[in-house]
N, C-alpha and C positions, 0 to 999 in steps of 0.2 A: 450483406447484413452487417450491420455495425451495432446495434443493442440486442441484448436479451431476454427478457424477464422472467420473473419470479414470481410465482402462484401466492397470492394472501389471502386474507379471508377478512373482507373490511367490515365492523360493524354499522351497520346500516342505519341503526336505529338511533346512531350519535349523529350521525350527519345533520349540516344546517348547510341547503345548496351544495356548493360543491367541496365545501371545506367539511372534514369530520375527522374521525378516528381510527385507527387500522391497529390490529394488536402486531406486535414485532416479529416478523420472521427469520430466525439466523438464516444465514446463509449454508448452504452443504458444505462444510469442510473439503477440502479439494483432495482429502485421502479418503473418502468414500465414493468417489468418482475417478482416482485412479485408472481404472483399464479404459474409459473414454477417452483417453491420449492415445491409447493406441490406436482407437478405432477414426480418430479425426487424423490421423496424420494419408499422404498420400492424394490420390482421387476421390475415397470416399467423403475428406472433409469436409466440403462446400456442400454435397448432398446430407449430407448427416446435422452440421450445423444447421441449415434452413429446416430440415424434419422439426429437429430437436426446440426450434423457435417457433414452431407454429404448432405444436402441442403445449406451449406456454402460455402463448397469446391465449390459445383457445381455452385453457383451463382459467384463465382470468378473467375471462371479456367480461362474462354474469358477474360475476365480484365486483367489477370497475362501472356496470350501470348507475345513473342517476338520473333522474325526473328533472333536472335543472339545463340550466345553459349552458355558458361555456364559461372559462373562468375569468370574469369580466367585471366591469362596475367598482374599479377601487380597492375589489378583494385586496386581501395580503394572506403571502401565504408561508410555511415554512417558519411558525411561529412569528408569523407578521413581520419577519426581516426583510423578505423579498413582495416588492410590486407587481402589476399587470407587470410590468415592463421585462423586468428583470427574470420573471416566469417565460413569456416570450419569448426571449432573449436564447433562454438553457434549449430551444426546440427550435431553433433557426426560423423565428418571427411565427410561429402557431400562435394561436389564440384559443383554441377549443383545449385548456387544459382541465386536467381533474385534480385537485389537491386535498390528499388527506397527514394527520399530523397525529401522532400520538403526543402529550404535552408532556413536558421538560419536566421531570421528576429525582428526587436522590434516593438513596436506595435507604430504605426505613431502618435497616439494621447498621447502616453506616461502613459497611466494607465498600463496597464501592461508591464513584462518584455520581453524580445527576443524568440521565441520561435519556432521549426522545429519539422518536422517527418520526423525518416529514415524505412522505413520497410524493412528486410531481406524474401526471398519465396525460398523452394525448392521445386523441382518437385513433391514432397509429396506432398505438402500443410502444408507442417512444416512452421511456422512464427512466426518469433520476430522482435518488434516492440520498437525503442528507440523514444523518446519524449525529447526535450526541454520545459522549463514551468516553469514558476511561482507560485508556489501552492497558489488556489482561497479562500480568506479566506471567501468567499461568501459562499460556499457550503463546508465547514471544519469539518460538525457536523455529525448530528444524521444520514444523510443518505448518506453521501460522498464515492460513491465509489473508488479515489482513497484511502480516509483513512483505506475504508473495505479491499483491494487490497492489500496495501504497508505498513500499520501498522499491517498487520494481527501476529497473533502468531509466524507463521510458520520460520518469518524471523529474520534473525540473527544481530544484531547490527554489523554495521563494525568495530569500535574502532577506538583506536590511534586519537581520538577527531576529528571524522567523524562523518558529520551527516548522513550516511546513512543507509540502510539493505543490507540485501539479501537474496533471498531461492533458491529452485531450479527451480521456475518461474518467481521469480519476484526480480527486486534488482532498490534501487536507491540511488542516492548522491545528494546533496545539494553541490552547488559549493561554496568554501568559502568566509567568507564576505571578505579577505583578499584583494581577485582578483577583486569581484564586487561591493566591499561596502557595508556598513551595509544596509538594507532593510527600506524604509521609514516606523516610526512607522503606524504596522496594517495589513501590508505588507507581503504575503510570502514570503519563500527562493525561490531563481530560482535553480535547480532540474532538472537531470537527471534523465529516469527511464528507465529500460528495463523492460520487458513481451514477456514472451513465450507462452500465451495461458490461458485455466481456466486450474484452480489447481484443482486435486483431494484431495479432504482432509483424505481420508480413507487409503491416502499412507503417509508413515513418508517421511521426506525430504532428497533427495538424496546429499547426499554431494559435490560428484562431481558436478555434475550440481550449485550448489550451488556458490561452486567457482570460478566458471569459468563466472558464472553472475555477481557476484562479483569484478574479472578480469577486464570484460569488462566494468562495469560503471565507472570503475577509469580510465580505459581508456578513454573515450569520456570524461570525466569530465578532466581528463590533457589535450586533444586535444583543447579540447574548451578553456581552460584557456591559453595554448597557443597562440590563437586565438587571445585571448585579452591582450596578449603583458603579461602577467603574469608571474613573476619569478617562479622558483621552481614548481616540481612535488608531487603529491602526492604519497606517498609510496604504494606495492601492499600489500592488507591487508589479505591475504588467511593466512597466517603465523601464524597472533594472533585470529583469527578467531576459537571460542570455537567448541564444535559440537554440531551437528543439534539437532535440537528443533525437542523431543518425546512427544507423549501422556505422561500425567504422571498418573498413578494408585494415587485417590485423597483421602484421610484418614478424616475422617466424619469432625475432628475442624480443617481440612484447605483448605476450599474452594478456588480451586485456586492455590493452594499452600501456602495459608496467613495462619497462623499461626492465631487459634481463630476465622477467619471467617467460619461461618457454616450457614445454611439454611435449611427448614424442606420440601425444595421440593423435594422430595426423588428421581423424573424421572432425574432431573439433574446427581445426583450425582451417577446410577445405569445405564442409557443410554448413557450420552455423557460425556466421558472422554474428562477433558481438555488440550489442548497445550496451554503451557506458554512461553514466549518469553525466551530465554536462553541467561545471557552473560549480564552484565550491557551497558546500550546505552541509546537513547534518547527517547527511547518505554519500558514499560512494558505494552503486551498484553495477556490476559486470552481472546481464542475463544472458544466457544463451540457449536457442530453439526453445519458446516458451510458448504453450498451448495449454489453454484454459485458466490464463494466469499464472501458472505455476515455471519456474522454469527447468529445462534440464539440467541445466549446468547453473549455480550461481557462487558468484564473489563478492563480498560486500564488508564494507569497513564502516560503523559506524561511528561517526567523530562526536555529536554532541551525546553527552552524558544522561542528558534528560531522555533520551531514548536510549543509550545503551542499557537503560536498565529492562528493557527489552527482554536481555538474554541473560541476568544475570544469573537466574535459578538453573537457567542450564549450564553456565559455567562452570556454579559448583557441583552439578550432580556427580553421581558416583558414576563410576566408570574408568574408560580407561584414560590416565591420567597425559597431559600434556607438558613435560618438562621446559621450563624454560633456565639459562644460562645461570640469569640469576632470578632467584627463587620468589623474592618479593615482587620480579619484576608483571606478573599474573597468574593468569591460573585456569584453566580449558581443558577439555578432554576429546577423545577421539572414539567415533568407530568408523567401519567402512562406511565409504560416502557422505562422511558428515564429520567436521572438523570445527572447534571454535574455541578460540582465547577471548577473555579480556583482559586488555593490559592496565597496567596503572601510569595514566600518564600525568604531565604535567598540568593539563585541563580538564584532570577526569579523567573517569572511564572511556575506555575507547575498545569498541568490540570486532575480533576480526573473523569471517565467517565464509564458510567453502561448504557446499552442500550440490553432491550429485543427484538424481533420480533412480539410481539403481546401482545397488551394490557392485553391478557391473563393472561400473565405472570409478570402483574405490580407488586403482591405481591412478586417474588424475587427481586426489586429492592428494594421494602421498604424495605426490611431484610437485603438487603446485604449493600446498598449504603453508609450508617450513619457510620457503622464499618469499611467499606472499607476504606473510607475518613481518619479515624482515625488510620489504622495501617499501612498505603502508608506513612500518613503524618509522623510518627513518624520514617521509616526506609528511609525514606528521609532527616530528621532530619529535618522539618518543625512545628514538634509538640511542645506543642499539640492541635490537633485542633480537635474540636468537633462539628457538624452540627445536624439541626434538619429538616428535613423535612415538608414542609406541609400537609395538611389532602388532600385527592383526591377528585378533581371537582366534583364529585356524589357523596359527604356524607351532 
């Protein structure tokens, strides 16, 4: 099983063929599904997955009916960005697709930005789902599952001074500020994303599929800027596009692949080999044993500015306070299992981030977080900056 879906409720009565309307369904936040990591891990997963995907199909099929054909005859779909072709294309050459699109809208009160869903369906129950959006700097942090999603390891930075990714489930782009203007300070970028389903993580990433997610979010992100009277396209980036991000076999002083980080949790470094993000871009992401998107263990440095504002509202929250050497140099706080600075660098903000799955596991934050901050900042050429942690709320 490689996709999964999600139950909608399409309105029927917008439909023209196979193009219509579907009203938006958040996705479950991945802390209300918590104990289903437990229960997927071991022999039960593969049985419990496939359970769990065919009481989805089955709760959609009615919802996904139409009286038409297939999706054929010159349609365009996904807000008329993508062709037959390029619909095809996302389902490994299918033709029987269904397309519905909620249309591109700004939000009337003007706090946030313009924002739509196109969802593609084939007769399988194959589904990819593109999104218009503002990314919420509300929920940016410790539990945000687009950042579990779309920052994870697996995806490849685009380059060519693109903010986006891509893997071979998930890709997205940030539209430039060129076209929409810079973002009012605090503000995310407005963001294109595709998804194809939950990622298996116990598979490497398949190339192909990679690029071709890849493909298509430059697509809709030139369609859209179009849209908005916008000169110039953006180039396809498959070309400079490194390859895909492996587990990497991890050597005891480089946790991570950092050079000098190490930690005496020996289940980490003997169990879950980690994927690190390949290819410089605006992520460097260390995941480890990730199930349901989420990961157990993660590391992550964010370099471009336009996304560290991601975390900024967490940095300053109250709490327990993160000293650094010198004072001006940022500003982050701590509790068990969840650690995060941002520093003030010469480029901007740059945000450094260590987040376990269980309090369990706070002593590899203490271990790793202090050195981590210190060898990110210095190959960023931010250094040197040195941080102390507090003592934990139970000593």
């Amino acid at each position: 099983m490689s996709k999964q879906t999600e139950s909608g409720a399409p309105d029927d009565s917008a439909r023209s063929g196979v193009l219509g309307t579907v009203p938006f369904v958040p996705r479950t936040p991945w802390w209300h599904r918590w104990h289903w990591r437990r229960l997927m891990r071991g022999r039960l997963r593969p049985a419990l997955a496939a359970g769990l995907a065919g009481v989805l199909l089955g709760g959609t099929a009615v919802a996904w009916q139409t009286d038409t054909g297939p999706f054929a005859g010159g349609r365009r779909a996904c807000w008329s960005a993508l062709d037959s072709a390029d619909v095809s294309a996302l389902f490994g050459g299918g033709e029987d697709i269904e397309s519905a699109d909620t249309p591109l809208a700004g939000d009337p009160i003007g706090s946030e930005g313009p924002s739509g869903q196109c969802v593609l369906r084939s007769t399988d129950g194959s589904r990819v789902t593109a999104q218009v959006h503002e990314l919420d700097t509300r929920f940016g942090g410790a539990g945000d599952q687009w950042a579990d999603e779309f920052l994870s390891a697996r995806l490849t930075p685009l380059g060519g001074g693109l903010l986006g990714m891509a893997s071979d489930t998930r890709a997205w782009l940030a539209v430039p500020d060129g076209c929409t203007g810079r973002s009012q300070t605090g503000d995310g970028p407005l963001v294109i994303d595709v998804a194809t389903g939950w990622t298996l993580y116990d598979d490497v990433v398949d190339g192909t599929e990679r690029d071709r997610l890849a493909r298509t979010v430059v697509k809709l992100v030139n369609h859209y800027m179009a849209g908005q009277g916008c000169e110039g396209t953006l180039a396809d980036p498959v070309p400079r596009l490194p390859r895909p991000t492996r587990f990497l076999d991890e050597q005891p002083d480089a946790f991570c692949g950092i050079k000098g980080l190490r930690t005496s949790g020996k289940e980490w470094a003997a169990a879950y080999r980690p994927m690190v993000t390949r290819g410089p871009g605006p992520v460097r992401t260390c995941d480890r044993h990730v199930s349901f998107d989420h990961p157990a263990l993660r590391l992550m440095t964010i370099e471009d500015p336009r996304l560290a504002v991601l975390y900024h509202r967490q940095a300053l929250q109250n709490g327990h306070r993160i000293k650094a050497t010198h004072p001006e140099a940022g500003h982050g706080f701590y509790h068990p299992g969840f650690a995060l600075f941002q520093a003030n660098c010469q480029t901007g903000d740059v945000t450094f981030l260590i987040r376990a799955d269980s309090t369990s596991h706070a002593y590899i934050v203490r271990t790793l977080f202090p050195r981590y901050v210190t060898e990110e900042a210095t190959r960023l050429g931010c250094g040197p900056l040195r941080i102390t942690l507090p003592p934990d709320p139970d000593r």
